[in-house]
Chimera marker file (.cmm) of the C-alpha trace (Angstrom):
<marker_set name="trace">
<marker id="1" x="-9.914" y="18.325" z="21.976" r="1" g="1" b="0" radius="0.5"/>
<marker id="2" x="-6.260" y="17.133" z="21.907" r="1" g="1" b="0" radius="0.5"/>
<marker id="3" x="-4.607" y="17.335" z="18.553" r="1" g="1" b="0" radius="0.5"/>
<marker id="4" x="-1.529" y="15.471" z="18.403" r="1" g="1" b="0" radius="0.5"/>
<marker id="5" x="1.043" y="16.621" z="16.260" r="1" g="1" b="0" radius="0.5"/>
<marker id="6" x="2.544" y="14.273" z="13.527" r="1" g="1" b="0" radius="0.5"/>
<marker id="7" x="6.424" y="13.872" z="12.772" r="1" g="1" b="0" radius="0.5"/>
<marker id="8" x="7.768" y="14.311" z="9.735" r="1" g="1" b="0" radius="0.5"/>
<marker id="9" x="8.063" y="10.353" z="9.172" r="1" g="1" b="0" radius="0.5"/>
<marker id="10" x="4.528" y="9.445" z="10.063" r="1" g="1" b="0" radius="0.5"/>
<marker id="11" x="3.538" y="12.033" z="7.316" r="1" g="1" b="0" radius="0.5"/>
<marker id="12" x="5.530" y="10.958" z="4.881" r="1" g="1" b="0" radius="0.5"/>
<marker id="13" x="4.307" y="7.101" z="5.495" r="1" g="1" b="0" radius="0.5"/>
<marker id="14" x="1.126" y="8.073" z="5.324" r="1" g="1" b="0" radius="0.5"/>
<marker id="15" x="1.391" y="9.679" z="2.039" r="1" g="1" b="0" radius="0.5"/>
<marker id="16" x="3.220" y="7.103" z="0.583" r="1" g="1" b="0" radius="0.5"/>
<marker id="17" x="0.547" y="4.626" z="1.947" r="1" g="1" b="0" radius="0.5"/>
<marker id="18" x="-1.904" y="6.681" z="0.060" r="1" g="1" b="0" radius="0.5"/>
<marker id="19" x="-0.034" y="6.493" z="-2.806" r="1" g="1" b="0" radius="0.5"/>
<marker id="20" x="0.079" y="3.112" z="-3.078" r="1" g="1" b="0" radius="0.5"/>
<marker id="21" x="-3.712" y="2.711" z="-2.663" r="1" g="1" b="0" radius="0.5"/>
<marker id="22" x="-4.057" y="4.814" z="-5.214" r="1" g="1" b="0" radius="0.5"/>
<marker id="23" x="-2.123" y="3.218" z="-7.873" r="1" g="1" b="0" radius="0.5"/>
<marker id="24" x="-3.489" y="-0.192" z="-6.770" r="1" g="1" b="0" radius="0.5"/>
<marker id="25" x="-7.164" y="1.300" z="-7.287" r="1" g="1" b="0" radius="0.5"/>
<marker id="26" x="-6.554" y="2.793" z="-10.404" r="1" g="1" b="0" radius="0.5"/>
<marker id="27" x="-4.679" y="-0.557" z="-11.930" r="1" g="1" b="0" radius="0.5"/>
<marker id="28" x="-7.733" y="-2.184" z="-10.818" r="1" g="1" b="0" radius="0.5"/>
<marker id="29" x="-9.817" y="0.217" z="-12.379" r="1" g="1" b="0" radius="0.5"/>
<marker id="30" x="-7.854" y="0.531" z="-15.506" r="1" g="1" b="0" radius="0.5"/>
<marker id="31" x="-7.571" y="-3.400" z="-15.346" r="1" g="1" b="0" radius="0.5"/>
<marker id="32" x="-11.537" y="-3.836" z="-15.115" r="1" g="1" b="0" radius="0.5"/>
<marker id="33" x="-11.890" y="-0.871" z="-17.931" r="1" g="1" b="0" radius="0.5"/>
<marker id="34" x="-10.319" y="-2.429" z="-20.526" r="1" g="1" b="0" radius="0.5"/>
<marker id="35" x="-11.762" y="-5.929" z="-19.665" r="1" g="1" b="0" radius="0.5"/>
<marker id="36" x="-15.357" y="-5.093" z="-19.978" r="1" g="1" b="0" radius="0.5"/>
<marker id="37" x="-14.753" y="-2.773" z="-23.280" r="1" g="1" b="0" radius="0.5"/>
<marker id="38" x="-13.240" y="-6.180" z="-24.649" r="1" g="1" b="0" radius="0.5"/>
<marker id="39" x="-15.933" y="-8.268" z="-23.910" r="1" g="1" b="0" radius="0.5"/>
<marker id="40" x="-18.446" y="-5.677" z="-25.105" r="1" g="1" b="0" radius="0.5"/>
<marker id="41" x="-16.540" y="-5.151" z="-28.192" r="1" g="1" b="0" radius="0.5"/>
<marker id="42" x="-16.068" y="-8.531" z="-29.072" r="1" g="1" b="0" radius="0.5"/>
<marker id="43" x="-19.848" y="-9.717" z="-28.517" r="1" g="1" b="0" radius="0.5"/>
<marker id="44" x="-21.153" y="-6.724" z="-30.130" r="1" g="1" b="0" radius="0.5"/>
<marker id="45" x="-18.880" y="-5.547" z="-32.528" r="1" g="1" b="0" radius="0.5"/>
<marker id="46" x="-16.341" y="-8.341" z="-33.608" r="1" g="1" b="0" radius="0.5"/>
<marker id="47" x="-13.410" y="-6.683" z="-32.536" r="1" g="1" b="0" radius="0.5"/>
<marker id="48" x="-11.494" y="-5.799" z="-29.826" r="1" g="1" b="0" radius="0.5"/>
<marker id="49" x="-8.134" y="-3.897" z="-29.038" r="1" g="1" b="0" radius="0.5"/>
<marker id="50" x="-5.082" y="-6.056" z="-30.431" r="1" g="1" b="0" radius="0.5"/>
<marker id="51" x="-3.138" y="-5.380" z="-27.296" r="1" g="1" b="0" radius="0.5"/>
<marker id="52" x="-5.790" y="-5.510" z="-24.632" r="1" g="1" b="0" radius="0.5"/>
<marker id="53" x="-5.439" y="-8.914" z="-23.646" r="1" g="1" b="0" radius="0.5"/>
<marker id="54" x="-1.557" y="-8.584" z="-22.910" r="1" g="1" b="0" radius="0.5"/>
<marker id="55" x="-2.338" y="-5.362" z="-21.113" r="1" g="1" b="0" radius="0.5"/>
<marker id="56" x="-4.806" y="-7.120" z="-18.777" r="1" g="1" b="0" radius="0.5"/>
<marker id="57" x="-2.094" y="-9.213" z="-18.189" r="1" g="1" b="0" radius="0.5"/>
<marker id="58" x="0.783" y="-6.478" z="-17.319" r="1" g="1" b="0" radius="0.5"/>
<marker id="59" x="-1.567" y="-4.812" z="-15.085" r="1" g="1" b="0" radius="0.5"/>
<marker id="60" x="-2.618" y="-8.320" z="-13.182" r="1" g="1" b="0" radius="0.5"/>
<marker id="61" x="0.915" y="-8.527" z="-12.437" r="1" g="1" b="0" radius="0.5"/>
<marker id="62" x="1.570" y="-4.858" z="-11.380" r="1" g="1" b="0" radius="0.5"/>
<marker id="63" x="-1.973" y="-5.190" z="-9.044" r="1" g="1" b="0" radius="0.5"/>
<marker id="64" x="-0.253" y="-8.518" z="-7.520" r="1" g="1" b="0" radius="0.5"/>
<marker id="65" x="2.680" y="-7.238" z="-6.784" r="1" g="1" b="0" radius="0.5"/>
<marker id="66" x="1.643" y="-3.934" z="-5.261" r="1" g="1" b="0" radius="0.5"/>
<marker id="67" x="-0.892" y="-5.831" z="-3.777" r="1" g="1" b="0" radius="0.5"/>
<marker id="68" x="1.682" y="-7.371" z="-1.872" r="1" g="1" b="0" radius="0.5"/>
<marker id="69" x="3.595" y="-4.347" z="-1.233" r="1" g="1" b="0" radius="0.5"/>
<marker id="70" x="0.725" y="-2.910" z="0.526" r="1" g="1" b="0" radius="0.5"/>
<marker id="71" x="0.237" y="-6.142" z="2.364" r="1" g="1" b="0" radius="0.5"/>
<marker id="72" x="3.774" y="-5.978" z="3.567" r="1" g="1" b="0" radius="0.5"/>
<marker id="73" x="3.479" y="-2.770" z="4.804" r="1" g="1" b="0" radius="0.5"/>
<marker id="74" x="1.557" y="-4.057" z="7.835" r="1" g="1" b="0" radius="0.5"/>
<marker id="75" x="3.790" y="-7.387" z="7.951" r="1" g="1" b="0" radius="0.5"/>
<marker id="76" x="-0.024" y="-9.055" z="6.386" r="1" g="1" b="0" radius="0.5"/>
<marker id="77" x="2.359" y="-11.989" z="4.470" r="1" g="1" b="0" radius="0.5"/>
<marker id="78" x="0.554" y="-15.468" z="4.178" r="1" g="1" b="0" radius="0.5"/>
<marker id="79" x="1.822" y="-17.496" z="6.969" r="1" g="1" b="0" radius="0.5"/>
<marker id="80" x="1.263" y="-20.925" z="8.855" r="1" g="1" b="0" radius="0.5"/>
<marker id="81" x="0.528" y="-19.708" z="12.447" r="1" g="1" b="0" radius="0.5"/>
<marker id="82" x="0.118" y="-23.176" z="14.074" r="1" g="1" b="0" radius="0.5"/>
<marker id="83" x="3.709" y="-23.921" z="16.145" r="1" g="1" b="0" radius="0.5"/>
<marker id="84" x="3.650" y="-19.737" z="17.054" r="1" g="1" b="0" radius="0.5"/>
<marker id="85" x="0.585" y="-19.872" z="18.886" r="1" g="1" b="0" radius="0.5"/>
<marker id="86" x="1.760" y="-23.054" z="21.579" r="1" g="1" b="0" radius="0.5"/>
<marker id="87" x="5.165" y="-21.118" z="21.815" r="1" g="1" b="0" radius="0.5"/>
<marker id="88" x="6.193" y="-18.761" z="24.742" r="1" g="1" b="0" radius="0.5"/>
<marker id="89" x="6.076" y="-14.874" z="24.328" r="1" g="1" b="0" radius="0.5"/>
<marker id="90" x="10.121" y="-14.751" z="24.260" r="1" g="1" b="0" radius="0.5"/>
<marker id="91" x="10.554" y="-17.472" z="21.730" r="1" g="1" b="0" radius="0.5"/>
<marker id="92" x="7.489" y="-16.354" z="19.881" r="1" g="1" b="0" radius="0.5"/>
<marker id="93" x="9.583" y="-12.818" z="19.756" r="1" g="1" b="0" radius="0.5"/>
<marker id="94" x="12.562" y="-14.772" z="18.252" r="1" g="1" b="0" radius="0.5"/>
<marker id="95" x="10.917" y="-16.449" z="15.751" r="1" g="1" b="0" radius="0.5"/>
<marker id="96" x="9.121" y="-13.458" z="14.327" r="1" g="1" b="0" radius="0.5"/>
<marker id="97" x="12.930" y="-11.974" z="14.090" r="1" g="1" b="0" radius="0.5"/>
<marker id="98" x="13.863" y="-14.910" z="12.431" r="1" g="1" b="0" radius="0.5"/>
<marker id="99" x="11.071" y="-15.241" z="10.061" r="1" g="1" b="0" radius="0.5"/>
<marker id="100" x="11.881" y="-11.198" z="9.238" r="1" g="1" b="0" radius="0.5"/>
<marker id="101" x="15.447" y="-11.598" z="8.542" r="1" g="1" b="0" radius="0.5"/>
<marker id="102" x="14.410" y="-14.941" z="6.491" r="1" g="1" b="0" radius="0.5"/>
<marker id="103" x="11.594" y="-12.745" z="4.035" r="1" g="1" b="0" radius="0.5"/>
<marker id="104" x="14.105" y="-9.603" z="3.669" r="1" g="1" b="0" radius="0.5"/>
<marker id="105" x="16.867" y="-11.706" z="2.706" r="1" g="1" b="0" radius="0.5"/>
<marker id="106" x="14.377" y="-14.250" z="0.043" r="1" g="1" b="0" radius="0.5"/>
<marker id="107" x="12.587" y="-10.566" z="-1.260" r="1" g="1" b="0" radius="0.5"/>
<marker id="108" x="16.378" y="-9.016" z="-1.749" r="1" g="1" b="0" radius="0.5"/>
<marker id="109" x="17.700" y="-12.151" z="-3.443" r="1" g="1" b="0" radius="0.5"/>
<marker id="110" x="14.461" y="-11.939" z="-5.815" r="1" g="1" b="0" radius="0.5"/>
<marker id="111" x="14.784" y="-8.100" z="-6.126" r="1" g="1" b="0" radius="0.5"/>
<marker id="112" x="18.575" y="-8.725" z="-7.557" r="1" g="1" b="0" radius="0.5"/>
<marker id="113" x="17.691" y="-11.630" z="-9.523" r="1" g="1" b="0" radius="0.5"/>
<marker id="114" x="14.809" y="-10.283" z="-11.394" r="1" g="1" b="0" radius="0.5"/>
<marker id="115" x="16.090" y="-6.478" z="-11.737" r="1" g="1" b="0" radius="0.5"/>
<marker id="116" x="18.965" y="-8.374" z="-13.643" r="1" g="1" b="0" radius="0.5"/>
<marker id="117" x="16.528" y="-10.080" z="-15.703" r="1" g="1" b="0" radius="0.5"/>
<marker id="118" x="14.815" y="-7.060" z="-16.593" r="1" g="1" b="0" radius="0.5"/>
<marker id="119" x="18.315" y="-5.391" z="-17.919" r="1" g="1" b="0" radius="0.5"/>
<marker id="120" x="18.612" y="-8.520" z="-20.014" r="1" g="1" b="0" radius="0.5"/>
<marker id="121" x="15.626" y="-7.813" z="-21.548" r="1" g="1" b="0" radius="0.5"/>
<marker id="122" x="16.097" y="-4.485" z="-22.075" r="1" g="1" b="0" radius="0.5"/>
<marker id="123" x="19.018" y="-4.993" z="-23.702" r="1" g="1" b="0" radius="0.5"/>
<marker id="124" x="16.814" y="-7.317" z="-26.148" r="1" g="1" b="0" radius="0.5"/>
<marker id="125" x="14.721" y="-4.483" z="-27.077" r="1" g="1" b="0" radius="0.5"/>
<marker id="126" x="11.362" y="-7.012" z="-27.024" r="1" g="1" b="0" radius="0.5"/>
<marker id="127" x="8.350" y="-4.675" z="-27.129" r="1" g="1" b="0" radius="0.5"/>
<marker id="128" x="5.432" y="-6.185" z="-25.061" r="1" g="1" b="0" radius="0.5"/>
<marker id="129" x="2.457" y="-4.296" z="-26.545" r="1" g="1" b="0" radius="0.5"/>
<marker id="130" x="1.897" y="-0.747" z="-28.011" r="1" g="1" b="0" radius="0.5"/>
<marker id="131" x="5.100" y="0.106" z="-28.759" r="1" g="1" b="0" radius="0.5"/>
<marker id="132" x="5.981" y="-0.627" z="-25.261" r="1" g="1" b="0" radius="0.5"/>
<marker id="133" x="8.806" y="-2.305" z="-24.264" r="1" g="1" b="0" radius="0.5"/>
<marker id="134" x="8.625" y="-5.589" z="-22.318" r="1" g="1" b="0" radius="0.5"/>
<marker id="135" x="11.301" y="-4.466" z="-19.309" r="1" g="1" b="0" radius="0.5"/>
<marker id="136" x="9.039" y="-1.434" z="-18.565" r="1" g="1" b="0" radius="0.5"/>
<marker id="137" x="5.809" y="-4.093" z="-18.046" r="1" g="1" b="0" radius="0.5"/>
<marker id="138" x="8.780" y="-5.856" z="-15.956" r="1" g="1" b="0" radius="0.5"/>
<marker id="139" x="9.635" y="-3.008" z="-13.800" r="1" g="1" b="0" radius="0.5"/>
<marker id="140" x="7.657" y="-3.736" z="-11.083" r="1" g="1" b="0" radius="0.5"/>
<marker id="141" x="8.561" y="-7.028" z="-9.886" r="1" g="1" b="0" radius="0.5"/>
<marker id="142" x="12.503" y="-5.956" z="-8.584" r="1" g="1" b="0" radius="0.5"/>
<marker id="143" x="11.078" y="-2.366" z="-7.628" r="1" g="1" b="0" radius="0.5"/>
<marker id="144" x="8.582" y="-4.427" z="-5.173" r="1" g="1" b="0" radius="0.5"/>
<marker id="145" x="10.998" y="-7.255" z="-3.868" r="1" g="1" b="0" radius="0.5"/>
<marker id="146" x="12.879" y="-4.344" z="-3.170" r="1" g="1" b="0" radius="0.5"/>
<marker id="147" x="10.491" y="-2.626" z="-0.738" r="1" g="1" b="0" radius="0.5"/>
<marker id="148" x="9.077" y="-5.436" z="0.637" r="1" g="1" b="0" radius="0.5"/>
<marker id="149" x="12.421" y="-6.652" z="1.430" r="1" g="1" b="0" radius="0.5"/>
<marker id="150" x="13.289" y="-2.977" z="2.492" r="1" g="1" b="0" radius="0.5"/>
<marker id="151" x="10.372" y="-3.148" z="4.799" r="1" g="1" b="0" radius="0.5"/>
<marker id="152" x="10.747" y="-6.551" z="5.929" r="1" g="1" b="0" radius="0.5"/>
<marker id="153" x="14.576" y="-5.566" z="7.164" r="1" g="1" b="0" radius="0.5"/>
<marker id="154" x="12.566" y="-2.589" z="9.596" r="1" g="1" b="0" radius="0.5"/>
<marker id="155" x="10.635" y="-5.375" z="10.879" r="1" g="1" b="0" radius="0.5"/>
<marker id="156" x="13.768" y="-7.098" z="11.826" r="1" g="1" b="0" radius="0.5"/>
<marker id="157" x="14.928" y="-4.324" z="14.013" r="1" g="1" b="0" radius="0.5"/>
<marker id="158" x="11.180" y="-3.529" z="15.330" r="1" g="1" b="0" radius="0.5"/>
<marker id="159" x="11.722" y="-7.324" z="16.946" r="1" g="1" b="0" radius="0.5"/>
<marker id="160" x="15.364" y="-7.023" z="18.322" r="1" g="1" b="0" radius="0.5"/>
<marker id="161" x="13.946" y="-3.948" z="20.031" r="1" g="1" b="0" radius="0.5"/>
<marker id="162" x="10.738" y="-6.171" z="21.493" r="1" g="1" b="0" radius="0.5"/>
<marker id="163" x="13.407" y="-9.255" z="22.133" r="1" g="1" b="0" radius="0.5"/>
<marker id="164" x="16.365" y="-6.695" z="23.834" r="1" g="1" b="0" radius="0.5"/>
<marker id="165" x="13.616" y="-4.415" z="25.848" r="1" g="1" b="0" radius="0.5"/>
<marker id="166" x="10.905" y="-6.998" z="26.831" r="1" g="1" b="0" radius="0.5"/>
<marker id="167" x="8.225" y="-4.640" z="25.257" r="1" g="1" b="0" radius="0.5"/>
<marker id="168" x="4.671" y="-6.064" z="24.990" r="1" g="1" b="0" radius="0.5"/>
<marker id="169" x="3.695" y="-6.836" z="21.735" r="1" g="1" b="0" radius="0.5"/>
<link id1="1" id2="2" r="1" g="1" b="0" radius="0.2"/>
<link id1="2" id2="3" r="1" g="1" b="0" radius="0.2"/>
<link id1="3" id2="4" r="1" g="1" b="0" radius="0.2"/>
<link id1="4" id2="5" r="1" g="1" b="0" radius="0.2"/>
<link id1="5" id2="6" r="1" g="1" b="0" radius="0.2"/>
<link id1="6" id2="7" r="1" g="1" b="0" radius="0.2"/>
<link id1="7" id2="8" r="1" g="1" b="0" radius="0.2"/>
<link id1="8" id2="9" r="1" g="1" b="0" radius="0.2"/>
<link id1="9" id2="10" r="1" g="1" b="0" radius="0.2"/>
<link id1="10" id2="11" r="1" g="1" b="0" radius="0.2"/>
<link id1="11" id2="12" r="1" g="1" b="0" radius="0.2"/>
<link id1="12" id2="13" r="1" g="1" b="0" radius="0.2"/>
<link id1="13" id2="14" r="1" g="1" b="0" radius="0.2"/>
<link id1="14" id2="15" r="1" g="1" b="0" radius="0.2"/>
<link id1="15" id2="16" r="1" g="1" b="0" radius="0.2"/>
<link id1="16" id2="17" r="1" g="1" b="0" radius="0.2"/>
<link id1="17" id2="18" r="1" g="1" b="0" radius="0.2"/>
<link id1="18" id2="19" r="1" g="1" b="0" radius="0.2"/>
<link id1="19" id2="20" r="1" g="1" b="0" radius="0.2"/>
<link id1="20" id2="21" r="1" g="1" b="0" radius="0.2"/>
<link id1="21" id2="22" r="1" g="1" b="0" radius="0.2"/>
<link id1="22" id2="23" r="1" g="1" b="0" radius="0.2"/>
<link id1="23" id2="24" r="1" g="1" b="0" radius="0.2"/>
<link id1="24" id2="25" r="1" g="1" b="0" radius="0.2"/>
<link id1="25" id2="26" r="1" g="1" b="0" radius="0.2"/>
<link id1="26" id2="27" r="1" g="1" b="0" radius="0.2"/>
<link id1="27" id2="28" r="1" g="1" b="0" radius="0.2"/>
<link id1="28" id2="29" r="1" g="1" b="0" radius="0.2"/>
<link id1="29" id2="30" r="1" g="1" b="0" radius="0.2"/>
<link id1="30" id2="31" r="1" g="1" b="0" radius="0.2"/>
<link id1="31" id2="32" r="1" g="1" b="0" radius="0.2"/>
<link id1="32" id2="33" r="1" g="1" b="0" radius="0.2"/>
<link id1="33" id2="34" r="1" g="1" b="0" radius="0.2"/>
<link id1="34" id2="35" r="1" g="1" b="0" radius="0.2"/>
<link id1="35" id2="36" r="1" g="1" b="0" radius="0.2"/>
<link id1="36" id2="37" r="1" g="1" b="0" radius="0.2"/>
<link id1="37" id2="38" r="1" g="1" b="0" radius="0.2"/>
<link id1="38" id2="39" r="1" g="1" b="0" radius="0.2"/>
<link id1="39" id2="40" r="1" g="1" b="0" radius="0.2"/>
<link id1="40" id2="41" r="1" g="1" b="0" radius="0.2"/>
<link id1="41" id2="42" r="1" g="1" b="0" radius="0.2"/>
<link id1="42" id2="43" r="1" g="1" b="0" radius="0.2"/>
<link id1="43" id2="44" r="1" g="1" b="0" radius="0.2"/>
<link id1="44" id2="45" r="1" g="1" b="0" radius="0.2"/>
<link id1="45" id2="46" r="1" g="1" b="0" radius="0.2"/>
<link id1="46" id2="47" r="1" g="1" b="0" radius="0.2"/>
<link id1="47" id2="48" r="1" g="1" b="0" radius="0.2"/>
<link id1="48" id2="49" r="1" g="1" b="0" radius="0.2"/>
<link id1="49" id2="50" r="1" g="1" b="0" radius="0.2"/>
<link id1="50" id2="51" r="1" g="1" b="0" radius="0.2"/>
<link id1="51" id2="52" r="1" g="1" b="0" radius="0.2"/>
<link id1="52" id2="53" r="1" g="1" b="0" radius="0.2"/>
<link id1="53" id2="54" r="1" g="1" b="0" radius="0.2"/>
<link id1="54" id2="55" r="1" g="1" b="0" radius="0.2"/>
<link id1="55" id2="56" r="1" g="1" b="0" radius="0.2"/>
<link id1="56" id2="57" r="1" g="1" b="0" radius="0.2"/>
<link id1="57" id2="58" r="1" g="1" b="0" radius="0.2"/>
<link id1="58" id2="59" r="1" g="1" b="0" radius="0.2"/>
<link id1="59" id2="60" r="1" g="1" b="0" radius="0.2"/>
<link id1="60" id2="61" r="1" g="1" b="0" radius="0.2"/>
<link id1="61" id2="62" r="1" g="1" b="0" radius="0.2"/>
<link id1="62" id2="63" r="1" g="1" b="0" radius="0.2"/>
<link id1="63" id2="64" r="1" g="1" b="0" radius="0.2"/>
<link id1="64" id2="65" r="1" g="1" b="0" radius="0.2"/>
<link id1="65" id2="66" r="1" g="1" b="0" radius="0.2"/>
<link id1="66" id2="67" r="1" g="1" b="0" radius="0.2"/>
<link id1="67" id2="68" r="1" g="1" b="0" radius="0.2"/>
<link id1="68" id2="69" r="1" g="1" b="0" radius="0.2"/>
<link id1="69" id2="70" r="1" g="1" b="0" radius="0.2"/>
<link id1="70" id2="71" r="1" g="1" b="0" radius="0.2"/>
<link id1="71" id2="72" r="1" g="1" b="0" radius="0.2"/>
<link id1="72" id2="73" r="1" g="1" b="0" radius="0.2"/>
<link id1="73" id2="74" r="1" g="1" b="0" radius="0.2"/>
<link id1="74" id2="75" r="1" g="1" b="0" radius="0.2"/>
<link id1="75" id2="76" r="1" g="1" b="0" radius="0.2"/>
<link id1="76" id2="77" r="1" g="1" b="0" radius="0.2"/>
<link id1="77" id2="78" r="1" g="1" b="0" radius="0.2"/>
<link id1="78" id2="79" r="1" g="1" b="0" radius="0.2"/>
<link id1="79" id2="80" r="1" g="1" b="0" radius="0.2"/>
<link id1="80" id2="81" r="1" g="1" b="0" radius="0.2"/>
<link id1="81" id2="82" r="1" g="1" b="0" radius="0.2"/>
<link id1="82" id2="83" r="1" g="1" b="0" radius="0.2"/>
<link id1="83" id2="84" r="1" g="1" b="0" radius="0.2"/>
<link id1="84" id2="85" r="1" g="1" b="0" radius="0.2"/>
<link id1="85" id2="86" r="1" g="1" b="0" radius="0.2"/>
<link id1="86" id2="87" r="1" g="1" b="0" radius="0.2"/>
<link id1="87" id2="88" r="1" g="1" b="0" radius="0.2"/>
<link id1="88" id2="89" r="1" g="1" b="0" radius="0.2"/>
<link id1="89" id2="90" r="1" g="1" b="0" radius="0.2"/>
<link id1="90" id2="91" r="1" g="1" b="0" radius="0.2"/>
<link id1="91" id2="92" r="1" g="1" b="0" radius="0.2"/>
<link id1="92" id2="93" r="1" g="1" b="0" radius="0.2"/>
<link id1="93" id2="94" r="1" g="1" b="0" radius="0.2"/>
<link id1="94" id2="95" r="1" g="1" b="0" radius="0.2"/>
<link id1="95" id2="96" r="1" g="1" b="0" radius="0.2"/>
<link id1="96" id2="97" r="1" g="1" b="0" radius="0.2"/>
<link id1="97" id2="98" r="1" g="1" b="0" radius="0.2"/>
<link id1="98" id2="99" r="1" g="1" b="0" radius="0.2"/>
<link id1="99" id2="100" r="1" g="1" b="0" radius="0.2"/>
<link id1="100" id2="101" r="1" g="1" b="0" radius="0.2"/>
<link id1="101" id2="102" r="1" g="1" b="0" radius="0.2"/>
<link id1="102" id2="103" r="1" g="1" b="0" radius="0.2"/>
<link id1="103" id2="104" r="1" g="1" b="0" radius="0.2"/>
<link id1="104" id2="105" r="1" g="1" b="0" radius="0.2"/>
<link id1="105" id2="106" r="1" g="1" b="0" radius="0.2"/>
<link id1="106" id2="107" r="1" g="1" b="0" radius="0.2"/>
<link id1="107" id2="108" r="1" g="1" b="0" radius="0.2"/>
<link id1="108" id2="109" r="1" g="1" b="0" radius="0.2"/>
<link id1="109" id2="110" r="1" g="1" b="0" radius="0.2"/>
<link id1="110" id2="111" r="1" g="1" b="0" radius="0.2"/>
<link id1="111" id2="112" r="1" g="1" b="0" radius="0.2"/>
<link id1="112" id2="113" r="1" g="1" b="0" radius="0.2"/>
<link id1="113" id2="114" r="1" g="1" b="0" radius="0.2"/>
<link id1="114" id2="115" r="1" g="1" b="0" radius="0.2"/>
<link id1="115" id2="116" r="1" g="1" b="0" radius="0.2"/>
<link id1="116" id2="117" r="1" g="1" b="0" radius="0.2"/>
<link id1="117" id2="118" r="1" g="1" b="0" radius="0.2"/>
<link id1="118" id2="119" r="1" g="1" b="0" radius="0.2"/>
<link id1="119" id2="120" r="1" g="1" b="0" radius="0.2"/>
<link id1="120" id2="121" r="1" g="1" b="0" radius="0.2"/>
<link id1="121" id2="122" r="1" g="1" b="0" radius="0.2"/>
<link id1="122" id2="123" r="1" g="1" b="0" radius="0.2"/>
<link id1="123" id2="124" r="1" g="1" b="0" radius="0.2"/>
<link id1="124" id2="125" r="1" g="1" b="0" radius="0.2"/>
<link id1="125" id2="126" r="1" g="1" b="0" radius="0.2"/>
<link id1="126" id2="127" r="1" g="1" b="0" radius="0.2"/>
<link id1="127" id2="128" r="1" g="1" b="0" radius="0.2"/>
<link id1="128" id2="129" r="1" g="1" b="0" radius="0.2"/>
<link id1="129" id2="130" r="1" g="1" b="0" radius="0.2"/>
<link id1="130" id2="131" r="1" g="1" b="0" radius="0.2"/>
<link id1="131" id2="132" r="1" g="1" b="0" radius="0.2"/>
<link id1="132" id2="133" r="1" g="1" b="0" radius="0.2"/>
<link id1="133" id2="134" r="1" g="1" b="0" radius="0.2"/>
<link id1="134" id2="135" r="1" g="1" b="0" radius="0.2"/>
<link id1="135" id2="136" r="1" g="1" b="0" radius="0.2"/>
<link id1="136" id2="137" r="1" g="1" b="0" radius="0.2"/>
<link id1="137" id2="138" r="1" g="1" b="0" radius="0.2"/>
<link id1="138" id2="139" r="1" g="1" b="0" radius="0.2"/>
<link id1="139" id2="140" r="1" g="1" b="0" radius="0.2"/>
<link id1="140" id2="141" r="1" g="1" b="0" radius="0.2"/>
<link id1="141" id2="142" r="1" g="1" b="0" radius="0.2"/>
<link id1="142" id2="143" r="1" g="1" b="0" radius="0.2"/>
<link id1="143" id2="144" r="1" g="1" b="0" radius="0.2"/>
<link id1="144" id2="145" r="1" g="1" b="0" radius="0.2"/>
<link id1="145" id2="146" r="1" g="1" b="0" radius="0.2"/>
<link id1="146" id2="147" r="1" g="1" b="0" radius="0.2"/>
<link id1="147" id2="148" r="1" g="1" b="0" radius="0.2"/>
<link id1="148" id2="149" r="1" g="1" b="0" radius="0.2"/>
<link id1="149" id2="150" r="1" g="1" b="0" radius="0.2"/>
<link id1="150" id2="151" r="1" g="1" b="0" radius="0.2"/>
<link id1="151" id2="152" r="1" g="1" b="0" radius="0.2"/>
<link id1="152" id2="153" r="1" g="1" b="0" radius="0.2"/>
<link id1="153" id2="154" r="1" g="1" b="0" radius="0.2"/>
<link id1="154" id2="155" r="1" g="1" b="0" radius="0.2"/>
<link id1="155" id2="156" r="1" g="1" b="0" radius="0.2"/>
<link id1="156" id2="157" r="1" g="1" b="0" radius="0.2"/>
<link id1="157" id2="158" r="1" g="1" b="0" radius="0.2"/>
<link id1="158" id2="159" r="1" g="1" b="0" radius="0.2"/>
<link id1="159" id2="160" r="1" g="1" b="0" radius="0.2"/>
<link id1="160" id2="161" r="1" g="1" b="0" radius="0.2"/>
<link id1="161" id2="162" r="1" g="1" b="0" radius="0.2"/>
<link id1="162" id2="163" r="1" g="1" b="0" radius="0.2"/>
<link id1="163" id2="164" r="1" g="1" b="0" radius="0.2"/>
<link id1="164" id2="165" r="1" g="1" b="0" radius="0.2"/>
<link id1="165" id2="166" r="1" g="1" b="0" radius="0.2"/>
<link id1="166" id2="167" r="1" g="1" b="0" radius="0.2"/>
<link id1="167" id2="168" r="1" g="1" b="0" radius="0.2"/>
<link id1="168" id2="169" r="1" g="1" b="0" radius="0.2"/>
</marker_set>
């Protein structure tokens, strides 16, 4: 048996892969936790945790969000695939650049936007649930444009390779 030795960089993305899982699973977890122990308490004991429902709603938004971190990861975005199909291999190659550039740059803009938006808020002290302020809840959505945007900018130069040195995809 051949064992192949890994780099430095593939280790380190596949921890951070594993990370990411991880926090996805346990948001879902955490998510599906606290919505059964509301329904239970509320049919059975005619209560429920006062900040539950917003908290469902925090993590629904965190789970989306890394969700599609993790599907950018693997460039897994939702896309119409009808014109790429019918196209040659080199324009196919050019519009795949072109549709990289295109996400980086619309996740960057979004990652400046809303990381501004979550220092206004900040600033306004609001408290979401718990004692919890509402820009922590809000955290997520410039760290993620950012990544996604990060990782969509690596795609870029993955396709000016494949465009520049006719590699097969």
């Amino acid at each position: 048996m051949i064992s192949k030795k890994k780099s430095f960089a593939q280790i380190t993305i596949t921890a951070l892969q594993k990370i990411e899982d991880s926090i996805l699973i346990g948001l879902l977890l955490s998510m599906i936790c606290m919505a059964v122990l509301q329904i239970v308490m509320r049919n059975l004991f005619d209560s429920g945790i006062l900040w539950g429902d917003e908290l469902i709603r925090v993590l629904v938004l965190w789970i989306g969000l890394i969700g599609a971190m993790i599907a950018s990861r693997n460039n897994h975005h939702i896309s119409i695939d009808v014109i790429s199909r019918y196209l040659p291999d080199r324009i196919k190659k050019l519009t795949n650049l072109m549709t990289a550039v295109f996400t980086s740059l619309v996740c960057a803009v979004m990652a400046y936007f809303s990381f501004v938006f979550v220092m206004m808020e900040r600033e306004d002290s609001f408290m979401a649930f718990a004692a919890i302020p509402a820009w922590v809840c809000e955290s997520i959505i410039p760290v993620s444009f950012a990544i996604i945007s990060l990782r969509y900018i690596l795609f870029s130069f993955t396709h000016l390779v494949k465009i520049f040195k006719r590699i097969p995809q």
